[in-house]
Every structure is written in structure tokens, then in C-alpha cells.
LUMMAR-224877 format. One record per residue (C-alpha): x, y, z; residue in three letters. Coordinates in pm, whole numbers, plus 50000, padded with zeros to 5 digits. Layout:
residues N
pt px X; py Y; pz Z; residuo Ala .
...
This chain:
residues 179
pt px 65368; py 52672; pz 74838; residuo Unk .
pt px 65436; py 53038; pz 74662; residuo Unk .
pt px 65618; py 52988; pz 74331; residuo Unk .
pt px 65844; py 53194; pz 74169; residuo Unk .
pt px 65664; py 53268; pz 73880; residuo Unk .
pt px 65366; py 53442; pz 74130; residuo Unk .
pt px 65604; py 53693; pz 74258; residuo Unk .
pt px 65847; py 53929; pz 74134; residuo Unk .
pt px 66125; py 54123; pz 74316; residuo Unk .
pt px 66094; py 54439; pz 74465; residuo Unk .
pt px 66421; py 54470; pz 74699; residuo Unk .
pt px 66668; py 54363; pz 74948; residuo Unk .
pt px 66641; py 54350; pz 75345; residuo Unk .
pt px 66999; py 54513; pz 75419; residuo Unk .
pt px 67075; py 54463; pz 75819; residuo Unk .
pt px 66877; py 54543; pz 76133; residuo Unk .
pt px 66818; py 54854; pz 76217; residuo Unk .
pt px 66811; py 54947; pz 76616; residuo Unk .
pt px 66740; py 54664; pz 76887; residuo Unk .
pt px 66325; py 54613; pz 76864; residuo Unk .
pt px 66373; py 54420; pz 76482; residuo Unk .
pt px 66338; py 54688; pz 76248; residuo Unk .
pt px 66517; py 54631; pz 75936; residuo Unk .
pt px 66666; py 54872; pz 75652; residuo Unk .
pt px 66504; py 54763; pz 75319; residuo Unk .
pt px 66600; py 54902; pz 74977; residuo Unk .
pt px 66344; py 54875; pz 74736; residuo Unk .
pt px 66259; py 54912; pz 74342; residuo Unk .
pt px 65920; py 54956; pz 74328; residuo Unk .
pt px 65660; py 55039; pz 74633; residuo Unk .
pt px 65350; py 54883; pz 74541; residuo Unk .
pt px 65342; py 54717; pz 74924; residuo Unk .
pt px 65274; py 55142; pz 74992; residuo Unk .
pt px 65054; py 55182; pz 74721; residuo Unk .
pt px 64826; py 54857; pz 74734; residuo Unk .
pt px 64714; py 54710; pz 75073; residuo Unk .
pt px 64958; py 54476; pz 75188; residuo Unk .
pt px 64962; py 54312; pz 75476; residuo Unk .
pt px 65266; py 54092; pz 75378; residuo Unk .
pt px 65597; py 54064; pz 75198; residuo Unk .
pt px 65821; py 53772; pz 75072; residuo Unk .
pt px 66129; py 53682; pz 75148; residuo Unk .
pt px 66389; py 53392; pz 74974; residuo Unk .
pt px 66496; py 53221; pz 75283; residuo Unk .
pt px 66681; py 52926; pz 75195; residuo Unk .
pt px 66570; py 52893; pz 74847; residuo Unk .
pt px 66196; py 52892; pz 74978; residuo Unk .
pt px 65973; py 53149; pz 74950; residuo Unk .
pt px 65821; py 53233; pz 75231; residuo Unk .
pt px 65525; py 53505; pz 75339; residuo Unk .
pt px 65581; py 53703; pz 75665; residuo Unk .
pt px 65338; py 53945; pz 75786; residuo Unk .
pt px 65419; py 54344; pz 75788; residuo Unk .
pt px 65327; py 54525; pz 76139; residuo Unk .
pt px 65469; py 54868; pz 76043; residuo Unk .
pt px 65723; py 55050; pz 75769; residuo Unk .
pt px 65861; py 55424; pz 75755; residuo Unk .
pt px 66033; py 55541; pz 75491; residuo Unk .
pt px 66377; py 55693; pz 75508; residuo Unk .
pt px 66416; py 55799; pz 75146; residuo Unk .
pt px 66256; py 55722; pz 74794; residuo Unk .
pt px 66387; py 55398; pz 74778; residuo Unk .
pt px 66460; py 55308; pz 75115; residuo Unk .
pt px 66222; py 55203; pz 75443; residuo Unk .
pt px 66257; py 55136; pz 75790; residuo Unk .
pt px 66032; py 54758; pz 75844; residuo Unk .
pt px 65865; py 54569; pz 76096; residuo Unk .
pt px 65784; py 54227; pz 76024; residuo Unk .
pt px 65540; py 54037; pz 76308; residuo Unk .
pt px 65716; py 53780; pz 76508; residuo Unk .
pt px 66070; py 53980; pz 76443; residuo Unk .
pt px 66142; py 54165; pz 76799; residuo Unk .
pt px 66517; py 54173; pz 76836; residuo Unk .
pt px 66811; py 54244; pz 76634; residuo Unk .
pt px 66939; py 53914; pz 76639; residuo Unk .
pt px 66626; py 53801; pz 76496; residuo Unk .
pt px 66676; py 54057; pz 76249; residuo Unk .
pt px 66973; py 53979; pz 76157; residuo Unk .
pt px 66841; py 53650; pz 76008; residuo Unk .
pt px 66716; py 53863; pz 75706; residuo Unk .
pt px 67048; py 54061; pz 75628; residuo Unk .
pt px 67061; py 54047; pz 75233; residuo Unk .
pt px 66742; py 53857; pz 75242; residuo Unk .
pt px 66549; py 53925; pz 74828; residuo Unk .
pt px 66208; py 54049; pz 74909; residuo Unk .
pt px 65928; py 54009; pz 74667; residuo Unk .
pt px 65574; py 54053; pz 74576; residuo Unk .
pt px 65263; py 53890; pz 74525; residuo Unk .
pt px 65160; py 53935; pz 74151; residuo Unk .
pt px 64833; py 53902; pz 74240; residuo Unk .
pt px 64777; py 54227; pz 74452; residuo Unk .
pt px 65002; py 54418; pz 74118; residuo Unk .
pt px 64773; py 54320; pz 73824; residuo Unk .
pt px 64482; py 54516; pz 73915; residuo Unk .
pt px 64702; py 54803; pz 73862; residuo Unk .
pt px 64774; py 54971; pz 73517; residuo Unk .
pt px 65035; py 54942; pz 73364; residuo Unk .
pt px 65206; py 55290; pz 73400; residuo Unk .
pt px 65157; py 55245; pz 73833; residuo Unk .
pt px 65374; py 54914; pz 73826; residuo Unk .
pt px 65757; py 54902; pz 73791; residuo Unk .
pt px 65926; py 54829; pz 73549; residuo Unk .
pt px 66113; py 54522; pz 73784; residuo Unk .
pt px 65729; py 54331; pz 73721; residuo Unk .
pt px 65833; py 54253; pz 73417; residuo Unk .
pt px 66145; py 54075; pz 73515; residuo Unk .
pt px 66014; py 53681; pz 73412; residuo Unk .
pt px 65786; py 53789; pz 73118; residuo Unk .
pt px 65896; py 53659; pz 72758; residuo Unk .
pt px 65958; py 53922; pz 72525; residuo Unk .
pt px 65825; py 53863; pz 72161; residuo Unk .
pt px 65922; py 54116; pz 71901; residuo Unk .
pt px 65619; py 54175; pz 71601; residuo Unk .
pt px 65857; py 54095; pz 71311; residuo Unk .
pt px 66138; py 53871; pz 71432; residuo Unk .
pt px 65914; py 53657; pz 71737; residuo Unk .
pt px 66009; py 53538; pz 72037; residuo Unk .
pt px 66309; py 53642; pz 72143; residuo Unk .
pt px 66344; py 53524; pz 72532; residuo Unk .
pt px 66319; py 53594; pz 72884; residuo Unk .
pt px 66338; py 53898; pz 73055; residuo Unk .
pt px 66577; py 53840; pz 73318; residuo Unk .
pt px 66671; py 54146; pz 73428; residuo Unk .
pt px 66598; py 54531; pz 73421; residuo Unk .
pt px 66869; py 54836; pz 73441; residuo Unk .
pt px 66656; py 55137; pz 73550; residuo Unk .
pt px 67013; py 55280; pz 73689; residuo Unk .
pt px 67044; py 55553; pz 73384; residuo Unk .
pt px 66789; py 55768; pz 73227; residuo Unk .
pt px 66693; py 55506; pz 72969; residuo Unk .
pt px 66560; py 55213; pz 73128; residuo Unk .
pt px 66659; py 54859; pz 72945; residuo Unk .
pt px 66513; py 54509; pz 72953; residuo Unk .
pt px 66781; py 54247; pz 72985; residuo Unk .
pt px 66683; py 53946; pz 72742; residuo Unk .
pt px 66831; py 53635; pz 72811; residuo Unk .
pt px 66841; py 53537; pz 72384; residuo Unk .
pt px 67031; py 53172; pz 72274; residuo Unk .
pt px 67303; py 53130; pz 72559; residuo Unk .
pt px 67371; py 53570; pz 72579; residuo Unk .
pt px 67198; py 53883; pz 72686; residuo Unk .
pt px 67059; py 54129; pz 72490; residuo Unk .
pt px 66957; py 54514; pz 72580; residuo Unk .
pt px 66602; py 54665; pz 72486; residuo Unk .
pt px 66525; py 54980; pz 72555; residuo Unk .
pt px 66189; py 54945; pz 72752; residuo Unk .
pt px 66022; py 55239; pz 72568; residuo Unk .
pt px 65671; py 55233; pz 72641; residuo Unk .
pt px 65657; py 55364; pz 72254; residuo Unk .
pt px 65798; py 55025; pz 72184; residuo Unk .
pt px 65504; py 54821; pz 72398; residuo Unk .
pt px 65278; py 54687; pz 72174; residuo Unk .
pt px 65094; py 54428; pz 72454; residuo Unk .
pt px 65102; py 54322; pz 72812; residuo Unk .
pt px 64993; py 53994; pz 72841; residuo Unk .
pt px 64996; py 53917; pz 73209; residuo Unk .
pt px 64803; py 53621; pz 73236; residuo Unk .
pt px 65061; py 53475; pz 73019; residuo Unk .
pt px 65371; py 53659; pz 73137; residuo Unk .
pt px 65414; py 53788; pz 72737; residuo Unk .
pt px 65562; py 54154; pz 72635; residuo Unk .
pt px 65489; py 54229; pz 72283; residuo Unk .
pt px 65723; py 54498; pz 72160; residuo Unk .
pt px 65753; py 54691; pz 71782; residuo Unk .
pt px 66104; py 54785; pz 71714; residuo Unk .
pt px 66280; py 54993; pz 71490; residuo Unk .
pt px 66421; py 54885; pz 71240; residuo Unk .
pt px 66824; py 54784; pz 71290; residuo Unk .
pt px 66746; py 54762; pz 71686; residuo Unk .
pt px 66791; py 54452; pz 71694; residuo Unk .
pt px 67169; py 54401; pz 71531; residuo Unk .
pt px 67183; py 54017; pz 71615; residuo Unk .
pt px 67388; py 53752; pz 71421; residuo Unk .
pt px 67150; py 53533; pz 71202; residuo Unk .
pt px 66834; py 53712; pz 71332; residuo Unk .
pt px 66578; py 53496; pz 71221; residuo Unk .
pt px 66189; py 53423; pz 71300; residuo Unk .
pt px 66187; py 53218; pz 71636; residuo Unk .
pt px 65819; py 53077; pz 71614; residuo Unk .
């Protein structure tokens, strides 16, 4: 059974595209172009489930034409219309850090050098020029800019971001060490 702390989201199947099964996928990040995948996964039913990739084109820079084996018609298609599509961690981490986007890091706990942990990543706005981490911190979100001046450590095996920020960043009521 894949769990959801093995994957991370890279997109949405929209709706079918033509009558042979193709479907219109927007996407966040294209590691399944720039590792070897042979599969993607979708959320079907609050299950995560593997299918199988026979072919994708792409139509823009964040936007592909897929094929998924065993998916022939456009009713069959239509199955997946706002389906979540994610990734296998596994075939990401052998990748530096600077070829994976930024959604892998949606999942990670964020710890801050002086003030600790401060939560879960739970979210990521890369929709204006400065990218932010959404924090989930005591019952509200936060915004961090994710500044790769700011990234102190990675910690994949242990889904941990270690960040350094300045000083009067982080403007929080009763800010105090969360260790």
C-alpha cells in the first residue's frame, strides 16, 4: 500500500482529451520527464493508487497530453477528471536539491535555527516571483519565503527543512523555543 508520506504532488488530471484516453494534465514540477518513470499516482477514492504511463506530449511548460495503460476511451478517461497526481519520493531523492520543485517539500517540518520547530509545510505558493512555504504553526498558517539563502539543511530521510532567518521574519505572537 503507497502512503502519503512516500509521495508528493506534482499536478492535476483535468478532463480527457480526444476519444483514444488521453488526458490533459497540469503539472508543478516534471521530474516524471526528467527521471525514468514508468508510472504516476493518482488519489482515487482516498487511495493511492500506481498506474502505468504508455506515452505523454507536452502542450506547454506546465501542461501534457497523457496516456495511461489500460485507459483507451474517453469515458474511461473521464474517470480521472480532477484526479491529484503524485510522485514517488523515491525516484526524486537521488536528485539535488536545485533539480526538484519546490512542491517536494510540501510534508517536510520546518525547524527554524533560533526559535525550533515551527510546523508542517503544507503548502507552497510559487504563483509570484517570490516563492513561499505555507507553515501550518499552532491552529494558523504562516508565510516563509523559501529563499534558498535561508536553507540551512535538507533532511530527507527525515522529511526536516532547517532554515536561518532574519531577524524580525518571523513577527509571531509569543514566539518562543518549540523543542
Amino acid at each position: 500500500m503507497i502512503k502519503k508520506e512516500d509521495v508528493y504532488k506534482i499536478g492535476i488530471f483535468n478532463k480527457p482529451h480526444g476519444i483514444h484516453g488521453e488526458l490533459s494534465f497540469t503539472f508543478t514540477d516534471d521530474i516524471f520527464d526528467r527521471v525514468e518513470a514508468e508510472y504516476l499516482i493518482c488519489l482515487i477514492d482516498g487511495i493511492l493508487v500506481p498506474f502505468f504511463l504508455e506515452e505523454y506530449r507536452f502542450r506547454s511548460d506546465t501542461t501534457a497530453l497523457v496516456k495511461l495503460e489500460g485507459v483507451d476511451t474517453a469515458e474511461r478517461a473521464r474517470m480521472f477528471t480532477n484526479t491529484e497526481v503524485y510522485f514517488p519520493v523515491k525516484h526524486a531523492e537521488g536528485h539535488e536539491p536545485e533539480e526538484l520543485s519546490w512542491d517536494f517539500f510540501v510534508g517536510f517540518r520546518m525547524e527554524e535555527v533560533h526559535h525550533g520547530k515551527l510546523g508542517e509545510i503544507v503548502y507552497v505558493d510559487t504563483s509570484t516571483i517570490n516563492t513561499l512555504f505555507t507553515v501550518a504553526y499552532q491552529g494558523e498558517e504562516i508565510l516563509i519565503p523559501a529563499q534558498e539563502d535561508f536553507i540551512v539543511d535538507i533532511d530527507r530521510k527525515h522529511k526536516v527543512i532547517t532554515m536561518d532567518l532574519p531577524e524580525g521574519l518571523l513577527a509571531l505572537d509569543d514566539m518562543e523555543e518549540f523543542n
